[in-house]
KOLROLO-358910 format. One record per residue (C-alpha): x, y, z. Coordinates in steps of 0.2 Angstrom, whole numbers, plus 2048, in hexadecimal, padded with zeros to 3 digits. Layout:
# residues N
XYZ/...
# end
This chain:
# residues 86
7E68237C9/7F582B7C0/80682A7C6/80583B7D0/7F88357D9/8008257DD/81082E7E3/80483A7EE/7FB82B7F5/80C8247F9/812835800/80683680C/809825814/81C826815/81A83881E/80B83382A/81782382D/82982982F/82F817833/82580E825/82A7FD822/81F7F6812/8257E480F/8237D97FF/81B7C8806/8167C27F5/8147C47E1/8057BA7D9/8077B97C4/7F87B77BD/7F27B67A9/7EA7C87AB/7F77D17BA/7FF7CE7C8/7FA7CE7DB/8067D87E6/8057D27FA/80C7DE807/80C7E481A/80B7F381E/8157F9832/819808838/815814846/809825843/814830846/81383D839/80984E83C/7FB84B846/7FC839848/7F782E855/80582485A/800814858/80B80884E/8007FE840/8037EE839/7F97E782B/7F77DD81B/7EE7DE80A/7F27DF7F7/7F37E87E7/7ED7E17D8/7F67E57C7/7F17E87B7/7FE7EA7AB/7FE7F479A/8047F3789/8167FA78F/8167ED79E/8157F97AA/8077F97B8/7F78027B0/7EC7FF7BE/7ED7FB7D1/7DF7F87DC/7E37F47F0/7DB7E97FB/7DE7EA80E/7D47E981C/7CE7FB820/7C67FA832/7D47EF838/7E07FF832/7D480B83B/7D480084B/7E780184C/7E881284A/
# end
């Protein structure tokens, strides 16, 4: 995923969330990357959401490259606990 797609991914939470909140809970080094936790809060409230406020956990993990910037992120959260909220 290059870095456009990255920021549309992130566009489209912040506008379906106005009030996002995403909150560092943790940074994990390891040889290889790194392991970015987070929670996730907000209410659904941009065009044609629900409402509902949401409130979950899960993490990214890094790969870094050559320049030392992230090359590769792959999330992990738990998708039907998102869905439930919702």
């Amino acid at each position: 995923m290059g870095h456009a797609a990255i920021g549309a991914v992130a566009q489209g939470f912040m506008t379906a969330f106005p009030d996002l909140v995403l909150t560092m809970d943790d940074v994990r080094v390891k040889d290889d990357g790194a392991a970015y936790h987070w929670t996730f809060a907000g209410a659904n409230k941009g065009p044609g959401g629900t409402g509902q406020r949401v409130l979950f956990s899960g993490f990214e993990e890094w790969e870094f490259g050559d320049d030392g910037l992230v090359f590769r992120s792959l999330g992990h959260f738990d998708a039907a606990d998102y869905q439930r909220q919702l």
